[in-house]
Every structure is written in structure tokens, then in C-alpha cells.
One Martini backbone bead per residue (centre of mass of N, CA, C, O) as a GRO file, in nm:
protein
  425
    1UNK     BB    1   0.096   0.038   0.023
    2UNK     BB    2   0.050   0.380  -0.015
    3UNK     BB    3   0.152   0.607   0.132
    4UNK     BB    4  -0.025   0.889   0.264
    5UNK     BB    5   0.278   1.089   0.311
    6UNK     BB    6   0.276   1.111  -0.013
    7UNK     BB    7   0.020   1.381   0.004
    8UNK     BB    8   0.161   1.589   0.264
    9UNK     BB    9   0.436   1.673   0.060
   10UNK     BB   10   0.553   1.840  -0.203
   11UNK     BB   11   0.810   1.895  -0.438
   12UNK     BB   12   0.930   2.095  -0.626
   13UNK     BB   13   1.082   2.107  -0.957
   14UNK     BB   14   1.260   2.329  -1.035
   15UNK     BB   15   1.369   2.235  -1.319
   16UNK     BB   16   1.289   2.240  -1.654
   17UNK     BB   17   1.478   2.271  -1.870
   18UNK     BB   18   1.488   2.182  -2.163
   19UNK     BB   19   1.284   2.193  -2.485
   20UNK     BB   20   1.133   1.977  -2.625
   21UNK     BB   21   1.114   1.805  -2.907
   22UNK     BB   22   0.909   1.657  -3.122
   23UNK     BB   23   0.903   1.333  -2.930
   24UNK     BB   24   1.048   1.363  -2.733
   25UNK     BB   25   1.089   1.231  -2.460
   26UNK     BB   26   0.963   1.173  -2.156
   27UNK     BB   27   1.076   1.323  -1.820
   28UNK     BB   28   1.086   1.274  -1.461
   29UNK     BB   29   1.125   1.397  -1.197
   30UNK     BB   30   1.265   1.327  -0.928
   31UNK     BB   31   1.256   1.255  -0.637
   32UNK     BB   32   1.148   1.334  -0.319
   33UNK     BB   33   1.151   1.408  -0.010
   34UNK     BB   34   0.959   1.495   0.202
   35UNK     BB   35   0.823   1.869   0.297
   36UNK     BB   36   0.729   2.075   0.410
   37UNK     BB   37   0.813   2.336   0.357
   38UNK     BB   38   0.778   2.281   0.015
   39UNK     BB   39   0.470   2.274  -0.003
   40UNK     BB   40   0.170   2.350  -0.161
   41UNK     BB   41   0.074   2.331   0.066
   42UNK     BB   42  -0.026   2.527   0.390
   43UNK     BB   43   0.166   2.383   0.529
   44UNK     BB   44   0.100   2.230   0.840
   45UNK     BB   45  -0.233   2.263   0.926
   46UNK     BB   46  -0.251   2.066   0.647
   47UNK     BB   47  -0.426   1.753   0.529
   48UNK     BB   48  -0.508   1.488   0.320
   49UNK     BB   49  -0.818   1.431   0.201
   50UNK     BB   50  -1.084   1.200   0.150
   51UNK     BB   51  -1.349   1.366   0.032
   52UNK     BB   52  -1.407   1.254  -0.265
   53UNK     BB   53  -1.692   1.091  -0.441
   54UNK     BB   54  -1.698   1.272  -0.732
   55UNK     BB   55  -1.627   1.415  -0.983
   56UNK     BB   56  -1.374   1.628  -1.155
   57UNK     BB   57  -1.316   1.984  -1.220
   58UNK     BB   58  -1.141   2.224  -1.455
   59UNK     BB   59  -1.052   2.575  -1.477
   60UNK     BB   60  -0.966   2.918  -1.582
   61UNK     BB   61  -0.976   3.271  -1.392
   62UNK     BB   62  -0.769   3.524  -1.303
   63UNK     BB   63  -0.508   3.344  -1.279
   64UNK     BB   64  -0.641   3.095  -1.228
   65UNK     BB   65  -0.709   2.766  -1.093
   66UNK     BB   66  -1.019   2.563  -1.117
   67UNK     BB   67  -1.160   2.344  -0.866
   68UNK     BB   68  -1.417   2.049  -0.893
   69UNK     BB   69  -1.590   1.833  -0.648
   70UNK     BB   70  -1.766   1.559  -0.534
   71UNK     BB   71  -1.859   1.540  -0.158
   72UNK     BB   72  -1.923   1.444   0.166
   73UNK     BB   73  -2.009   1.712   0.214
   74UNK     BB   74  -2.205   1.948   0.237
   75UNK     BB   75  -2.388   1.973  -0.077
   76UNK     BB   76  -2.116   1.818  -0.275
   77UNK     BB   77  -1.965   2.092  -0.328
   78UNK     BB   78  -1.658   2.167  -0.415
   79UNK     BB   79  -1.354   2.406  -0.424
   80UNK     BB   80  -1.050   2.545  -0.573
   81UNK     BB   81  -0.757   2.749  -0.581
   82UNK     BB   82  -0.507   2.792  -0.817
   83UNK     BB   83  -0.227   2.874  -0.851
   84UNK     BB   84   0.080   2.920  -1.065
   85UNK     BB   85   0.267   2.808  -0.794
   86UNK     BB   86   0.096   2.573  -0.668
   87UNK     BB   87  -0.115   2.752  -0.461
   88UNK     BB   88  -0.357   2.639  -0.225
   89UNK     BB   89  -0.579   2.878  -0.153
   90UNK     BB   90  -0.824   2.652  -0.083
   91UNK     BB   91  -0.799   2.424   0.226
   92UNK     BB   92  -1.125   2.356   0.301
   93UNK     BB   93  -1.267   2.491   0.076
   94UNK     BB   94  -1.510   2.525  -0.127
   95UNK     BB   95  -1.870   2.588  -0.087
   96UNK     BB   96  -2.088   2.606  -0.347
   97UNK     BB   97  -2.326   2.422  -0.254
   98UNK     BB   98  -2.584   2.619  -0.077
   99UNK     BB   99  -2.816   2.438  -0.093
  100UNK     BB  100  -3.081   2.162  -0.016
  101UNK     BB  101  -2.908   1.997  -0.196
  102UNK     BB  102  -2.722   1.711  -0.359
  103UNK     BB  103  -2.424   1.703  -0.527
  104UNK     BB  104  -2.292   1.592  -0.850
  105UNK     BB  105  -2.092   1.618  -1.103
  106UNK     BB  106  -1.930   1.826  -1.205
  107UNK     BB  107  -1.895   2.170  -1.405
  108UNK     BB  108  -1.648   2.418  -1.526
  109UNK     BB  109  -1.659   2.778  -1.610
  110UNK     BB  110  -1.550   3.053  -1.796
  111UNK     BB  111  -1.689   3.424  -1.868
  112UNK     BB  112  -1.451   3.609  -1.766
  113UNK     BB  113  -1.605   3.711  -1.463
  114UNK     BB  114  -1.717   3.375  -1.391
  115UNK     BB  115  -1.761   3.109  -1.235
  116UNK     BB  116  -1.950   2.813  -1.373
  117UNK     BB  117  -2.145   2.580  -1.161
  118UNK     BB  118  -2.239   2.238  -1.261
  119UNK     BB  119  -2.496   1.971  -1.177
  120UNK     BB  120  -2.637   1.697  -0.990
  121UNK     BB  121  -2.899   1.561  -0.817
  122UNK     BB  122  -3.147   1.358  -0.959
  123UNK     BB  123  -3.358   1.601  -1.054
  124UNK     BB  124  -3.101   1.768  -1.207
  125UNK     BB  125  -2.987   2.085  -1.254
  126UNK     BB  126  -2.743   2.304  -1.125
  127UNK     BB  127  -2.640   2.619  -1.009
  128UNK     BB  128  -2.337   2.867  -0.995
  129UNK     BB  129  -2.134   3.148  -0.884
  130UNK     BB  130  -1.773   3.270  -0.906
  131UNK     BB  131  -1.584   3.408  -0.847
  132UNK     BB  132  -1.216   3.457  -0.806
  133UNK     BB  133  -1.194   3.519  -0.502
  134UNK     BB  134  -1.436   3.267  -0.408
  135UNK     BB  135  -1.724   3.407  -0.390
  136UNK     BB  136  -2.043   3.326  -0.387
  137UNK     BB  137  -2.260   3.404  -0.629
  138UNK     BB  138  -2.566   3.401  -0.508
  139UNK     BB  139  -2.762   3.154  -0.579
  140UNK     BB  140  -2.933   2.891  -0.642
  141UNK     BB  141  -2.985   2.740  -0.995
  142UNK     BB  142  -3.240   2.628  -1.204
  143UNK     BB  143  -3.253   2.439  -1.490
  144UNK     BB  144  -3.340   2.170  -1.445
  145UNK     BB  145  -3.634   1.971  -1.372
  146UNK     BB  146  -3.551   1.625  -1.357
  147UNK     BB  147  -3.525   1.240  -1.386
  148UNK     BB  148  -3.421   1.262  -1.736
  149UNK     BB  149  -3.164   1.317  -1.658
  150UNK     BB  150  -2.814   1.306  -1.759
  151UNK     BB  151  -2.470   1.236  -1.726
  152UNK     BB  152  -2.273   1.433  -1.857
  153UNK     BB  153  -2.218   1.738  -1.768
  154UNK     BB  154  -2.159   2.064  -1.965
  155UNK     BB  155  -1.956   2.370  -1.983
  156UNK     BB  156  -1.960   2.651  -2.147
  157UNK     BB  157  -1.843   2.984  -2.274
  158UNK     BB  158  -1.928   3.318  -2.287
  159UNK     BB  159  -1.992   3.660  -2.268
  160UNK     BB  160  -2.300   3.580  -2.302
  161UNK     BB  161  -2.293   3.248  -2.273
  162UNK     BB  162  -2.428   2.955  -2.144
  163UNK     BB  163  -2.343   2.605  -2.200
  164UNK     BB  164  -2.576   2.308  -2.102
  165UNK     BB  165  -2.512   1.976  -2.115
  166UNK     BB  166  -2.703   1.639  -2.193
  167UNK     BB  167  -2.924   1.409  -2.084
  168UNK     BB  168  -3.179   1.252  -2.214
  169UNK     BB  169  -3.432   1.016  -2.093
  170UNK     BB  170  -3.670   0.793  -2.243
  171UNK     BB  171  -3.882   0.621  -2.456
  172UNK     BB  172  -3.680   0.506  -2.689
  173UNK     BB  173  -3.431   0.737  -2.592
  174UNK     BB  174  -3.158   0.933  -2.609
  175UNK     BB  175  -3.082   1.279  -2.577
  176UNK     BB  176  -2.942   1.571  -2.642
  177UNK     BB  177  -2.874   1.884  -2.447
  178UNK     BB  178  -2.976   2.230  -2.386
  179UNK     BB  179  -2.873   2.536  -2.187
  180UNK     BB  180  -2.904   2.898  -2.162
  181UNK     BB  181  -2.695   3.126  -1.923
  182UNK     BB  182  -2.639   3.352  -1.840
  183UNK     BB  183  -2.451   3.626  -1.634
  184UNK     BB  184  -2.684   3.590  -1.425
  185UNK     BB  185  -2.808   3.310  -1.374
  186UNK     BB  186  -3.032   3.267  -1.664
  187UNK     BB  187  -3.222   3.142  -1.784
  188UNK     BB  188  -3.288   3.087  -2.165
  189UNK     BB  189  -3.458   3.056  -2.372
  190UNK     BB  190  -3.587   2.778  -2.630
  191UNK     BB  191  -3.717   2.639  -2.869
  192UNK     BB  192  -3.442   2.452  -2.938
  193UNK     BB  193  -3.269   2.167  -2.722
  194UNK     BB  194  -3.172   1.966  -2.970
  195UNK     BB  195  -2.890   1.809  -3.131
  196UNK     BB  196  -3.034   1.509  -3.179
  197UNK     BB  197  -3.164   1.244  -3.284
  198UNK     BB  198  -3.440   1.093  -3.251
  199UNK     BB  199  -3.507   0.776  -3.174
  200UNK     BB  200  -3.193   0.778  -3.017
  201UNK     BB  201  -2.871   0.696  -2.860
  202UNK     BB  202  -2.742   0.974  -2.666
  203UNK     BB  203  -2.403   1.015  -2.538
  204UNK     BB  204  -2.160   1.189  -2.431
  205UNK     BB  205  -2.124   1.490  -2.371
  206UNK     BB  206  -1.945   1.770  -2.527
  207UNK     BB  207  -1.820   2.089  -2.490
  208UNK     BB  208  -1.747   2.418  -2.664
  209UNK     BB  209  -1.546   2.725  -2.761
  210UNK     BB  210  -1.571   2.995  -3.043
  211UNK     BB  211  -1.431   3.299  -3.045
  212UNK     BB  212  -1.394   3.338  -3.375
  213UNK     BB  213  -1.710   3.197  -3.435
  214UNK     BB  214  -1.931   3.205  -3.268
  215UNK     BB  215  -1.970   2.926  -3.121
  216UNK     BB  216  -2.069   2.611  -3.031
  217UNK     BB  217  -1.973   2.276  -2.957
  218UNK     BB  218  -2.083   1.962  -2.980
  219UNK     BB  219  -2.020   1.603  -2.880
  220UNK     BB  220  -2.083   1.254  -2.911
  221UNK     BB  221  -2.245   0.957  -2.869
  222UNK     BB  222  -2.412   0.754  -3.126
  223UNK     BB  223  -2.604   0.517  -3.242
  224UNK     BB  224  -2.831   0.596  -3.516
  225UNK     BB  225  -2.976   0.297  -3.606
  226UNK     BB  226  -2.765   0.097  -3.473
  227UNK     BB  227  -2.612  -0.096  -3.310
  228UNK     BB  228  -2.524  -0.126  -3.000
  229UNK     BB  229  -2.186  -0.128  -3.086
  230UNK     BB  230  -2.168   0.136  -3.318
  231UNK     BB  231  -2.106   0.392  -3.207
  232UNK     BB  232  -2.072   0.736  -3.285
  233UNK     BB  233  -1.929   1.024  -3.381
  234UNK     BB  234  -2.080   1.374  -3.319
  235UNK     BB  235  -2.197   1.702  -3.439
  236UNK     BB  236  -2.321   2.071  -3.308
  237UNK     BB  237  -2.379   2.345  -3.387
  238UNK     BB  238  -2.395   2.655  -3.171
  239UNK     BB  239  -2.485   2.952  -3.086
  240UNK     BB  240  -2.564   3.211  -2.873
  241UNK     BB  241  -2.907   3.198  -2.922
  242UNK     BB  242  -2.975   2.875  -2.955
  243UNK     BB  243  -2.889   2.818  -3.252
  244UNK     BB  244  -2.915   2.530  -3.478
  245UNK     BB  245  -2.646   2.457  -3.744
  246UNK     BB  246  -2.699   2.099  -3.759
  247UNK     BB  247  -2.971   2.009  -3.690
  248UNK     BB  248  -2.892   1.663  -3.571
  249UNK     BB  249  -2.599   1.650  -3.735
  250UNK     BB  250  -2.276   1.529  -3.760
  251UNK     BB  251  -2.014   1.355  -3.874
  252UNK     BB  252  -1.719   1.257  -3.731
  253UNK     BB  253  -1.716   0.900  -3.658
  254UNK     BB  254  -1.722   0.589  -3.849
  255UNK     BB  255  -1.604   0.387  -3.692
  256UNK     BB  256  -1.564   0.085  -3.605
  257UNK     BB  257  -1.760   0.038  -3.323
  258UNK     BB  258  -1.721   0.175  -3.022
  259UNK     BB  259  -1.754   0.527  -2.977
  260UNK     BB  260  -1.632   0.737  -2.664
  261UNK     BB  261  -1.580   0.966  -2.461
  262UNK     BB  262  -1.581   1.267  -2.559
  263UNK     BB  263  -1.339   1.570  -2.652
  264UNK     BB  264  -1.349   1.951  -2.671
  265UNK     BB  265  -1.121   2.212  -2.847
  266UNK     BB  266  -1.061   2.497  -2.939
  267UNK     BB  267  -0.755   2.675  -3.091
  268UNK     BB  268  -0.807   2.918  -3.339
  269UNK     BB  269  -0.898   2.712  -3.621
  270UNK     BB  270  -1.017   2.470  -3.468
  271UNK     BB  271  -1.143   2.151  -3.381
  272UNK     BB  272  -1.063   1.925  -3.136
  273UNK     BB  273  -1.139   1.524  -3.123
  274UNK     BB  274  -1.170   1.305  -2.866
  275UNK     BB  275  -1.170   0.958  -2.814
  276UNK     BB  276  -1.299   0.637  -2.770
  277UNK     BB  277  -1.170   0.290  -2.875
  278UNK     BB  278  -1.400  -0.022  -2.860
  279UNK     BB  279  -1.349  -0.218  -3.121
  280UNK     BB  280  -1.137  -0.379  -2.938
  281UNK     BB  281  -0.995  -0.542  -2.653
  282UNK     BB  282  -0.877  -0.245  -2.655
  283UNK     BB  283  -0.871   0.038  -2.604
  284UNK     BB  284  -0.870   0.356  -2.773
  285UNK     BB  285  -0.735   0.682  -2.901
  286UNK     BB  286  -0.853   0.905  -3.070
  287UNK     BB  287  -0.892   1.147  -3.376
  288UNK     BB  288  -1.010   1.495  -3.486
  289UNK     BB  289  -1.090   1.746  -3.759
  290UNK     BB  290  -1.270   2.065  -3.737
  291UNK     BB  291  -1.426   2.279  -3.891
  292UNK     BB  292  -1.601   2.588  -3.808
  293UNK     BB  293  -1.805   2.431  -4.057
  294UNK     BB  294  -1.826   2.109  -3.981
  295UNK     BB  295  -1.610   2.009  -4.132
  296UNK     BB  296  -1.385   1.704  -4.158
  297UNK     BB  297  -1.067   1.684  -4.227
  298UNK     BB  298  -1.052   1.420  -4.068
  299UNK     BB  299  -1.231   1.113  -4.127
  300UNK     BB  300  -1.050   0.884  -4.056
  301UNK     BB  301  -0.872   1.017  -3.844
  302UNK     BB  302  -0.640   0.898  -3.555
  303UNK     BB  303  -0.395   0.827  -3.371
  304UNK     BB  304  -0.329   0.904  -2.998
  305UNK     BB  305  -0.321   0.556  -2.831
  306UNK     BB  306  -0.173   0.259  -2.872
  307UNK     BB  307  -0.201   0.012  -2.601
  308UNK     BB  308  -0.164  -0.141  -2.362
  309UNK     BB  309  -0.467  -0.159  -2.267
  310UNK     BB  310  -0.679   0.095  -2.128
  311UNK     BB  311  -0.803   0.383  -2.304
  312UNK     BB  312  -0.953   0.675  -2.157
  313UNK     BB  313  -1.119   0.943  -2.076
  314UNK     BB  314  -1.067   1.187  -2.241
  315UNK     BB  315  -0.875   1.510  -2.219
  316UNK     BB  316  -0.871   1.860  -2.326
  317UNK     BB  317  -0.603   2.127  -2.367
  318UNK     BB  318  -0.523   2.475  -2.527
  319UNK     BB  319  -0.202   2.640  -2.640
  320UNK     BB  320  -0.134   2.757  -2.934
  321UNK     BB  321   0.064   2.483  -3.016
  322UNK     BB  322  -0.112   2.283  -2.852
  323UNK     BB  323  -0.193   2.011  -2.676
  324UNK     BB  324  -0.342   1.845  -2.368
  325UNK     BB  325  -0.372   1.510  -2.346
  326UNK     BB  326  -0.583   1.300  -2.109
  327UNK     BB  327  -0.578   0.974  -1.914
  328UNK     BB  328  -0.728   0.651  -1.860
  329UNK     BB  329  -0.455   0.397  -1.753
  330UNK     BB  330  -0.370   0.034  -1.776
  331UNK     BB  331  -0.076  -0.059  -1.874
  332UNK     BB  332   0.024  -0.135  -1.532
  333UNK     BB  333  -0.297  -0.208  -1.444
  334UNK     BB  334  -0.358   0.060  -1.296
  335UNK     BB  335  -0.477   0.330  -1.257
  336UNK     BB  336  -0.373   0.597  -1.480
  337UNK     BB  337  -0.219   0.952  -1.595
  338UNK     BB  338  -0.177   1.024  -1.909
  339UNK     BB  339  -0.017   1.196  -2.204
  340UNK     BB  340  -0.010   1.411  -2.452
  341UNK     BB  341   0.050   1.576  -2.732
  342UNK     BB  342  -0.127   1.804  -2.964
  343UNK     BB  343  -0.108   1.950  -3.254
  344UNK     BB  344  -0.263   2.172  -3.477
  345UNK     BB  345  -0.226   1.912  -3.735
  346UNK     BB  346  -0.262   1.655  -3.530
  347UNK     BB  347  -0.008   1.585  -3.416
  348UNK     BB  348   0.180   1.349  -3.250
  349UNK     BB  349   0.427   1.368  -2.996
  350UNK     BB  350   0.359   1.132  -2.773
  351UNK     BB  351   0.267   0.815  -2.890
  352UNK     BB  352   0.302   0.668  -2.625
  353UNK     BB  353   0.336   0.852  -2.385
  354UNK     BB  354   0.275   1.002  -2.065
  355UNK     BB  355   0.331   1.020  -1.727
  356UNK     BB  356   0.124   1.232  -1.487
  357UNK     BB  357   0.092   1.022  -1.246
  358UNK     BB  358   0.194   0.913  -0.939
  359UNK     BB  359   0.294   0.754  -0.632
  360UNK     BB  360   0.026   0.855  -0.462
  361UNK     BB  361  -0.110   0.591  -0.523
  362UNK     BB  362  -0.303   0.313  -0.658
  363UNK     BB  363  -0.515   0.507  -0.811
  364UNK     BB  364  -0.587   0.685  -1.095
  365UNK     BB  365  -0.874   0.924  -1.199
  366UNK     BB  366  -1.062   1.146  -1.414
  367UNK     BB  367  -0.947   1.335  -1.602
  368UNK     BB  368  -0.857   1.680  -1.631
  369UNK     BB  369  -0.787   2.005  -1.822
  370UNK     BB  370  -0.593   2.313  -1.812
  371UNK     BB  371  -0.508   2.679  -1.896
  372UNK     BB  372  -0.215   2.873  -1.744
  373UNK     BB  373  -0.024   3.079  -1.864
  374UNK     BB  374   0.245   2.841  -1.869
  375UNK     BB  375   0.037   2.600  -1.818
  376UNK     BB  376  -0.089   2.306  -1.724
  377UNK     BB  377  -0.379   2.163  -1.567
  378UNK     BB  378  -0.426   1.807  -1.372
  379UNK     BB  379  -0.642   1.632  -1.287
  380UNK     BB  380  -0.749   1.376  -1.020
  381UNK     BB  381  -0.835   1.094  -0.882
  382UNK     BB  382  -0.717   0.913  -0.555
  383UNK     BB  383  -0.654   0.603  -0.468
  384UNK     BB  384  -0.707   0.219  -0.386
  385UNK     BB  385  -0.943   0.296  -0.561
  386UNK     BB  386  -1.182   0.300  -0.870
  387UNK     BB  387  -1.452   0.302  -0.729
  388UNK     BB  388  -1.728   0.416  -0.715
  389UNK     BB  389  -1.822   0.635  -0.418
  390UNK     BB  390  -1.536   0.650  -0.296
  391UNK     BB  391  -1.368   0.785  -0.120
  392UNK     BB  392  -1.113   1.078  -0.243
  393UNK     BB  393  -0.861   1.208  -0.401
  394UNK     BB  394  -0.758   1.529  -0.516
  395UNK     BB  395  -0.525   1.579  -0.782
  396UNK     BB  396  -0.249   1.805  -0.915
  397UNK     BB  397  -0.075   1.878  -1.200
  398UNK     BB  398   0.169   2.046  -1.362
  399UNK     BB  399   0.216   2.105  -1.750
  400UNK     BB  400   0.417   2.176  -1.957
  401UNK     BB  401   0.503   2.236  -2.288
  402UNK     BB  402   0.789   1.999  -2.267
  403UNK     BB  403   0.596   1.786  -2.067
  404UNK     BB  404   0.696   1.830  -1.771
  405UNK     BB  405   0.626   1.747  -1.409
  406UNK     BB  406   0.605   2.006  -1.154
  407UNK     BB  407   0.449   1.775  -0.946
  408UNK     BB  408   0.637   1.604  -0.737
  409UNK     BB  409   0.441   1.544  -0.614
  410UNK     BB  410   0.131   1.589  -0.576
  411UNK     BB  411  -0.127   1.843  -0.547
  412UNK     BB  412  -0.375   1.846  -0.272
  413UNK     BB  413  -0.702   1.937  -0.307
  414UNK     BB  414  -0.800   1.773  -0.073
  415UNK     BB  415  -0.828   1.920   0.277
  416UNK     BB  416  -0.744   1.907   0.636
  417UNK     BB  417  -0.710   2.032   0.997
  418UNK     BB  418  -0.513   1.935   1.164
  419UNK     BB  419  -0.560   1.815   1.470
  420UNK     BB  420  -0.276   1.958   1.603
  421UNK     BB  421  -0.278   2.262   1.585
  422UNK     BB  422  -0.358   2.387   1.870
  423UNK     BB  423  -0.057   2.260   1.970
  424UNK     BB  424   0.082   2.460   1.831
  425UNK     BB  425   0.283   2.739   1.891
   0.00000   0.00000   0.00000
């Protein structure tokens, strides 16, 4: 069992060393011993705790990283602010969801001005407004209560409007919906808002904003017509005013076989696409370019990883020329955090992929990715277990434009206050 004490404290790897060229192997900075005065916890008053029950979520925004994740504490959704330098700000939690229900699976954007948190309740879809300094503001308010939403819940933003994408599942069908978000944190009316075509089985939502050409790109996975195993990854653009621009939807990659789990980035030039391919005995992971007007550039798609074991559950996140895309990777048997750099016109940096979560527990999962100042920033769940639901910790670790990854030990974002403070002097 790996020892919780190599979670209580992480040194920062100071040498960045020199910009790995294109495909160059990726190495991770050696390890040194624990040190609470090197770590980016708050110092010793604070020690690492297994809070989060479900999903976490991160976006940035103000100068920081935002992450959030469904808690065991009251209310069920937490999340803290992450400086540039790896110090965590919120380290007891911003309890978020200040309602009366209890949320999970949270997921958060930023529209210039504020965090917009959104979660599912089980009875619907709740959301609220957070500062940049940490800030709860105003109330929780109801996008849909509905017992037929089903999630992954998920959410763009423009400084117009955010968009919050889900699925809705009813009698022989389930379909992709969306609900757009004012700026002051008000539903507003729409008069067609299902993105995928009815009587068809559409599931794994996820959207991007397109700030070149005003538009989101939603895109999922979807039956269509085909037998239960042959889901196809599809995509449709959406407005700010709420106008759907493609129909029912248009094929992204029509490759045989289960394709699943997608997620989706603007870059500046175009939108990348990555899923999980369940076609083979083992996962392995696709992408694909989509243009502004809805082209799909490689229609055959290109592989972005494929390794021993299952590759699932990618994400990324863009900036300049290139993204850095993780997932969750078992090819060393327990579930871990891998990820590759991804160029702008479709090049895969690191085809091997490189290891992004450390063994600072037996398993990491869920990871989610965004970007600010100079750095990526990777969070992920980490346990004894991945099996879902049980109590575990969320980690985040910072990664370099040349793949560098600057924080061995992980740093622990869920945290409590150590039982002996008060007896210190």
C-alpha cells in the first residue's frame, strides 16, 4: 500500500530544464523525500483527505486554476482556487452548492467575469456563480428538474452566454440536450434545444466555445440507427442566441465499433476531437479535425494512443500550437494518468504517451485538464480503489509546454485541518 504521508507533502521540481523537440521522450523529475515546507499545501496546519465522492472538474480563470469536485460534506460540491505557483488557496474547500439539495458530478467554465458551477442533484441540474477571489455569489439557481437528465453534465461559456449540455433519456431514446445560461445566472428560453436526432440513442456530451466564429461545438456519442455496439461519435454547432447549425447533427468518425467518451477544444483555427475506441479487446484512443463550418478535416481520424490496456476518458486543453490531452490508462495494470501533446494540425507529439499522475496512491482516475499563465494544469481522483463512490482524493499536478511535469509529489486538493494545530505553538 502506498503510504498517505507522500500525499501530505510534495517539493516542487525546480529545474524546468531545456523544450523537449517534437516527440522527444518525456521524463519525469526525480523524486525527493517529503518536506512540508517545500510543499504547496498551506503549510502544516493542513494535511490531505479523502473528501471527494464523485467527479472533478477544472477550468481557469482570473489569473487561476478552479477546480471542483462532488464531496462528502454538505451541499456535495467543493472546490478551491489554484495559484500559477502551484499554491492552493482554498485549502479547507469553497463549499459551493450553498442549496438545499445535494450535488455530484460537478462541472465548471468561465465566462470572463465569473466561475459558472454546474452539477446533477438526481432530480435535475443546479448551477451557481463564483468569483475569481473565491466568492459564492448569489443563489443556487435550477437549469432543469427533471428525474429523465442524465449526465455527464457539461459546460462552455461565452462572455454572452454558457452553454450547459446533458442528456435527457425517455422512452426508446435518449438524446443530447442543452439548456443556454445568462451571465447574471438566468435560464433563457429556447425554443429547439436537442442537438441530436430523436429516437436514437445519444449519450456522452461534451462542448467547447469557438471565440473566432461565435459559436459551441457539442459532440457525443450516438447509436443512430446502428446495433448497440457500433456508436459513432457525432457533433453539432449552436449559436449564442440558441440557433442549432447543423440539423440533427453530422458525423465526426464513423469508425466500426463502440466510439465513446469524447471531448472537444477550440484551438484558434479549428476544433480537435478526441474519443475512446472500444472497437478492439483493448481501448485505445482516436482524434479527429473538425472546421469552424462543421468539415470534418480527417474523416479516417488518426490514432492518439495505443498502448497495452484500456486508454479511455480523454480530455484536453489547448493553447498557441498545441494541446495536451490525458486520460485514464491501465496499461501497467492499475488505473493511471497518462497524456501526449497534440499539435495543431493533428500531430501527435509523445505517440507512446508520457505518465502525468504519480504513485502517490494505487490508482488514479478521472482526469480533467485546463490552461493558464505558462503551464497545463491536470487534476485527477486518486484512491486505494477506483471504484466509484468511495471517499478519495483529488490531485493536481502542472505540466509544462515540453511535457516537464512540475509537481512530484501530486498536489493534494482536497484537504483538512490536522487535528494537532491548535497544539501547536
Amino acid at each position: 500500500m502506498v503510504l498517505v504521508s507522500t500525499l501530505l507533502a510534495g517539493a516542487l521540481q525546480a529545474g524546468c530544464g531545456q523544450a523537449r523537440e517534437e516527440g522527444e521522450p518525456t521524463t519525469r523529475g526525480e523524486r525527493s523525500a517529503p518536506s512540508p515546507e517545500a510543499t504547496h499545501a498551506p503549510g502544516r496546519d493542513f494535511q490531505a483527505a479523502p473528501l471527494a465522492r464523485s467527479g472533478a472538474a477544472v477550468t481557469s480563470g482570473g489569473g487561476k486554476y478552479f477546480a471542483v469536485w462532488g464531496d462528502i460534506r454538505q451541499g456535495g460540491i467543493y472546490g478551491t482556487r489554484v495559484a500559477q505557483d502551484g499554491t492552493v488557496l482554498d485549502p479547507e474547500g469553497l463549499r459551493i452548492n450553498v442549496g438545499t439539495s445535494t450535488g455530484f458530478d460537478p462541472a465548471v467554465a468561465f465566462d470572463g467575469t465569473h466561475f459558472f458551477v454546474v452539477w446533477e442533484t438526481g432530480e435535475g441540474i443546479e448551477g451557481i456563480r463564483v468569483r475569481t477571489n473565491g466568492t459564492v455569489q448569489g443563489k443556487v439557481f435550477s437549469i432543469i428538474r427533471s428525474g429523465e437528465t442524465f449526465g455527464p453534465v457539461r459546460i462552455a461559456c461565452s462572455r454572452q452566454v454558457c452553454l450547459v449540455t446533458f442528456t435527457v433519456v425517455g422512452t426508446d431514446e435518449s438524446v443530447i440536450h442543452f439548456k443556454r445560461v445568462s451571465p447574471e445566472g438566468v435560464v433563457l428560453p429556447t425554443p429547439d434545444e436537442t442537438v441530436s436526432q430523436g429516437f436514437a440513442y445519444a449519450f456522452d456530451g461534451a462542448v467547447t466555445w469557438s471565440s473566432t466564429t461565435k459559436q459551441f461545438l457539442v459532440v457525443w456519442s450516438d447509436a443512430r440507427g446502428d446495433t448497440p455496439d457500433e456508436n459513432d461519435i457525432h457533433g453539432n454547432r449552436v449559436g449564442e442566441s440558441g440557433v442549432i447549425l447543423d440539423g440533427t447533427g453530422f458525423p465526426i468518425s464513423r469508425s466500426p465499433g463502440l466510439q465513446v467518451t469524447p471531448d472537444v477544444v477550440w484551438t484558434g483555427r479549428r476544433f480537435q476531437v478526441v474519443w475512446a475506441d472500444l472497437a478492439g479487446p483493448d481501448a485505445n484512443l482516436r482524434g479527429t479535425l473538425v472546421r469552424s463550418d462543421g468539415t470534418v478535416e480527417t474523416p479516417g481520424g488518426f490514432d492518439v494512443c495505443v498502448a497495452p490496456g484500456h486508454q479511455r476518458d480523454p480530455r484536453l486543453a489547448h493553447h498557441r500550437s498545441k494541446s495536451l490531452i490525458v486520460w485514464d490508462d491501465t496499461r501497467e495494470g492499475s488505473h493511471q494518468i497518462w497524456g501526449t501533446r497534440l499539435g495543431e494540425d493533428g500531430g501527435v507529439w509523445d505517440p507512446g504517451g508520457f505518465r502525468v499522475s504519480g504513485d502517490d496512491t494505487a490508482q488514479a482516475f478521472g482526469p480533467e485538464v485546463t490552461f493558464a499563465g505558462t503551464r497545463f494544469f491536470a487534476i485527477h481522483g486518486a484512491g486505494e480503489t477506483a471504484k466509484p463512490g468511495v471517499p478519495h482524493f483529488v490531485l493536481g499536478t502542472r505540466v509544462g509546454h515540453d511535457a516537464d511535469i512540475k509537481d512530484t509529489p501530486a498536489l493534494p486538493l482536497t484537504l483538512e485541518q490536522r487535528p494537532d494545530t491548535s497544539r501547536r505553538q
